[in-house]
N, C-alpha and C positions, 0 to 999 in steps of 0.2 A: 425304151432305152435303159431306163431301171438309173439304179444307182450310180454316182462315180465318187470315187472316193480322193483320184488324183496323186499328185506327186508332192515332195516337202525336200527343197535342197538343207540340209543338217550340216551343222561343225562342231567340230570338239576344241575346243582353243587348250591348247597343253603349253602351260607357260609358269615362269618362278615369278615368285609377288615382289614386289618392291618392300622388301623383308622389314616388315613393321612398320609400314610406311604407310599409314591410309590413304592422304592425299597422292602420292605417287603409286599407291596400288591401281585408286579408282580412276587415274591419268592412263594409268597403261591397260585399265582394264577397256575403257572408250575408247582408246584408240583400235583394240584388238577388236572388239564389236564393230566398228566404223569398217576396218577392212573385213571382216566374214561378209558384212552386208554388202559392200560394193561387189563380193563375188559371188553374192546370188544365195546366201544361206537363210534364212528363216525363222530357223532357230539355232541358237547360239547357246550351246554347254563351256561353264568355268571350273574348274577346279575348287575341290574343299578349299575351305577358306581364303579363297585367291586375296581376299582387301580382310586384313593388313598380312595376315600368315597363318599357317596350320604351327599350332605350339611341338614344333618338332624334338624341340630341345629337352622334354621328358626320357627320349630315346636315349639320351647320351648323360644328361647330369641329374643327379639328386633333385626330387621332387623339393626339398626346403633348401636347396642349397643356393648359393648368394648369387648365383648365375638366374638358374631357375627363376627365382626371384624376382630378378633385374627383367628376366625377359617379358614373364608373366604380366607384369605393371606396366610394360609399355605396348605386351599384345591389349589391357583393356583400354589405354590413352587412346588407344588406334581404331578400337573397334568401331561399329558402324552401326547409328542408330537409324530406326524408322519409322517415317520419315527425316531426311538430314540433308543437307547440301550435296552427300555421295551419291544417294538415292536420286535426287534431282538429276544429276549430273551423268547418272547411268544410266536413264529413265531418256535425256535427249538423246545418247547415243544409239539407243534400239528404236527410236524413235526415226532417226536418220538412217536406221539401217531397215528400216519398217522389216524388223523381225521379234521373232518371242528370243528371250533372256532369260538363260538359269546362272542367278551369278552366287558364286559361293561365297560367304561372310562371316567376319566374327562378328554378332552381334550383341549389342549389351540394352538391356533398357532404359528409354531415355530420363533424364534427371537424375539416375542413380548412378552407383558408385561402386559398387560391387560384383553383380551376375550376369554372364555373359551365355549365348548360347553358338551353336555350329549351325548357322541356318544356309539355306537356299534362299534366292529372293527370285520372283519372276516378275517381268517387265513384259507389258505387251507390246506391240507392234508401235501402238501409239504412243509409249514413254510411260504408261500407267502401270503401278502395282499391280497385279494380279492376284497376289498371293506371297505365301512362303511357307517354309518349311523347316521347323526346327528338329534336328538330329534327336529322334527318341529315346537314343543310350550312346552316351557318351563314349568312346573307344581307349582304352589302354588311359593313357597320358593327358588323355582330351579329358579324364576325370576330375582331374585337380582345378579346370579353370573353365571346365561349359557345364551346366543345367540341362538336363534332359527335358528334350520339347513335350508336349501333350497332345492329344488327339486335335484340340482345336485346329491343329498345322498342318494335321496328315491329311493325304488323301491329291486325286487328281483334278487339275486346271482346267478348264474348258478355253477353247484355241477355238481358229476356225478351221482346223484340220481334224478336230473331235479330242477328246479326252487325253490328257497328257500329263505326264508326273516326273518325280524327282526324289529320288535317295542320296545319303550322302557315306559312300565308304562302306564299314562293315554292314549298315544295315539293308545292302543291295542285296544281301543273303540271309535276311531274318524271315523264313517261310510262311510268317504269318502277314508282315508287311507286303511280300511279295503277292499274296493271294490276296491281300485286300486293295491292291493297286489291279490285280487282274480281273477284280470284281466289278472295281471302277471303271474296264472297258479301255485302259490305255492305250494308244496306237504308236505313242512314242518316249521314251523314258530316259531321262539322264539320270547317268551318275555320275556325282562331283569324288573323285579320287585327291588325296592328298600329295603332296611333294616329295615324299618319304617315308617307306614304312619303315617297321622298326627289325631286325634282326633274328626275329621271335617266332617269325615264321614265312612262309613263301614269299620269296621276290613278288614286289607289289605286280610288276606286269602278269605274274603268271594270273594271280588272283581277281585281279583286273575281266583278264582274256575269260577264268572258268562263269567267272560272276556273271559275265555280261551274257555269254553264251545261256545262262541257267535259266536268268530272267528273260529271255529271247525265247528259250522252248517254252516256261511255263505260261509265262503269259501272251505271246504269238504278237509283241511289238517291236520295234525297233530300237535299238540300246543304243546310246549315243554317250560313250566313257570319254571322260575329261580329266587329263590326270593333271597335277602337279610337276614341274620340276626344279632344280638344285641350283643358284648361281652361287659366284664370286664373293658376290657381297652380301647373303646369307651363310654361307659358312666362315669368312670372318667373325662373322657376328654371335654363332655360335660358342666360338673357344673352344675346338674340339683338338682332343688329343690328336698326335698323331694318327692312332689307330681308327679310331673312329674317325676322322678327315677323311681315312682309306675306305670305310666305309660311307659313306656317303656322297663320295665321288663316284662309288662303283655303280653303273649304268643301269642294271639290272636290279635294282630296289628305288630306282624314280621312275617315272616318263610311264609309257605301254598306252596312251589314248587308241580307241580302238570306237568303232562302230557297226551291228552288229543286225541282221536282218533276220526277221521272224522267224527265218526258214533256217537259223542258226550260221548260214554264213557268214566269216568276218568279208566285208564290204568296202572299209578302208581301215589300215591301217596293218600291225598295233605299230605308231612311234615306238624312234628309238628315247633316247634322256634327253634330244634337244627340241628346242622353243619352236612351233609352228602350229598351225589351225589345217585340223584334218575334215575333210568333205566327202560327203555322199549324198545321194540321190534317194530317195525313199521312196516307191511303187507301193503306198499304202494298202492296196487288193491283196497282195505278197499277203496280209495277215489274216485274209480271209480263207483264200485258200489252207490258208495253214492251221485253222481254227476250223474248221470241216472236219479235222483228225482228231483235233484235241481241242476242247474250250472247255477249260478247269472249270471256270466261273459258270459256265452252261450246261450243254448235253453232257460231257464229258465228265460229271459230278453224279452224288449223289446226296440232293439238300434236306434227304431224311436221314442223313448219317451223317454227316460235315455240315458242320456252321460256323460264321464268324461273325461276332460280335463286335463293333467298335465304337469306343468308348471318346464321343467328339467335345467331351467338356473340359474344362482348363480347372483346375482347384485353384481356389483362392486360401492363401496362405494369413492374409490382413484383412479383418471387417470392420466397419465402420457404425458404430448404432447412435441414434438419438444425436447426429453430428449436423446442428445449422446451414454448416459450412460444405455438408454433403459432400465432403472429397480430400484432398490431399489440396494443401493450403495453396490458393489461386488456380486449382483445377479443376475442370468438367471431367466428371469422370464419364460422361454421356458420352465424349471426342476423344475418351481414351484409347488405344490398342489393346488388345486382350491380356498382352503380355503385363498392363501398366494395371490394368485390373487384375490382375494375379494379386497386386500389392496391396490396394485401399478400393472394396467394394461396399459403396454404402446400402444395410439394410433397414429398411422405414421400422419405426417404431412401432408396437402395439395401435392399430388403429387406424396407421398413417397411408397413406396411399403415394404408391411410387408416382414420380413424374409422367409418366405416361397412361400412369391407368387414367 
């Protein structure tokens, strides 16, 4: 009988955040995982930073100006630590909906006060972390207020549908990411799209549609794009001139969720700019056949002329020497998260032997 590889129902949830609102972001983000899974989805893609917002407002006002500002200090109020109550909280929803979860986050490290990153969180079936992924280069605007992630983050999930991953926005077309997710053997990939791009260049749907299609030929999985879109009570919130109001109502620069099969055809979609959860069907085989033509990572290479390197360490910015206290005051730094070790990693002294030697 040989192998089966099977079927994966997929959704792209394309929806506006509850603009700076973490606890009504990650309300409406459970409730929208709760209905993907009563209609059969599995996995559930969210948009860039769905809980609390994608920092839009760089597009339209002065990086230090007092708007800027104002926004900026309530996107880190809002953000979302891990683990947090949010995490919990989106962790029973996938669990209710026994499917996998890419939900998109601003998040900041916990205890502190300052750096925040654009990550992905994934949620298994059971409500458990899996992973995550922090945005390796910050985009345009997303400069001023996210950290670019580290290799510790990159790279693909194991499912029980096989190897699966997650990019967020421009880096769904950074060709070395892309070949080092097709190396990992992806069979299914989200990308979390923002609410809004900026006027600087292609309407987001187009860029959306070529993205999806790109990463669909080179690496022969299934693209699963989850865009953002624009409400009421975020453009209030912004204070946008007339002019720029007109642009950011205009349809054609939010929305384009789109889903995309190995074999390059689009399968569902692309949305227009309004709020719904787009579905397809996934014939996992589809990538085998299509990886018979072409399998970059395999036959299709040459690993005496192409190689890629990846570099899975996080640098630590604060060390710790000859510290009793071994950590950052009242903490294990053994229970830490990697990102919390970025901050205060203790090195033994001359002689000393670490806790576990």
């Amino acid at each position: 009988m040989g192998d089966s590889y099977g079927k994966v129902k997929v959704a792209a949830v394309q929806a506006a955040s509850v603009f700076l609102d973490r606890e009504g972001s990650t309300e409406k983000a459970c409730r929208l995982i709760r209905e993907a899974g009563k209609n059969g989805a599995r996995l559930i893609g969210f948009p860039e930073g769905f809980i609390p917002a994608h920092p839009v407002w760089y597009h339209h006002h002065s990086a230090t100006g007092a708007v800027s500002n104002r926004l900026a200090t309530e996107l880190f109020k809002n953000s979302v630590e891990i683990p947090s109550p949010e995490t919990d909280a989106l962790g029973a929803a996938a669990r209710d909906a026994s499917a996998y979860v890419v939900m998109g986050v601003c998040e900041k490290v916990p205890g502190t006060m300052g750096t925040m990153f654009n990550s992905q969180i994934y949620f298994g079936p059971d409500g458990t972390i899996i992973g995550k992924h922090q945005k390796i280069m910050p985009t345009v605007g997303e400069r001023l207020v996210h950290a670019g992630g580290y290799g510790d983050t990159f790279g693909a999930f194991r499912t029980e549908f096989g190897p699966m991953s997650g990019l967020i926005c421009g880096e769904n077309s950074n060709p070395l990411a892309v070949f080092a997710l097709t190396a990992e053997a992806t069979r299914i990939h989200v990308m979390s799209w923002p609410n809004h791009f900026p006027t600087s260049g292609d309407p987001m749907r187009n860029r959306v549609s070529v993205d999806s299609q790109a990463f669909a030929q080179i690496s022969k999985a299934y693209v699963v794009s989850a865009c953002g879109t624009v409400d009421e009570d975020m453009i209030r919130k912004l204070e946008l001139s007339p002019e720029q109001e007109r642009i950011v109502r205009n349809r054609d620069y939010s929305g384009g969720s789109v889903i995309v099969s190995p074999n390059l055809r689009i399968i569902a979609g692309p949305m227009g700019a309004e709020e719904g959860i787009l579905y397809a069907d996934c014939d996992l085989e589809v990538g085998v056949t299509m990886k018979l033509r072409h399998d970059f990572a395999g036959h299709y290479n040459r690993p005496d002329i192409f190689q890629l390197h990846i570099n899975r360490a996080a640098p630590h910015i604060y060390r710790v020497h000859n510290d009793p206290a071994r950590a950052l005051p009242g903490a294990d730094t053994a229970a830490l998260p990697n990102s919390v070790k970025i901050l205060a990693v203790h090195e033994p002294a001359p002689g000393e032997k670490n806790a576990g030697d």
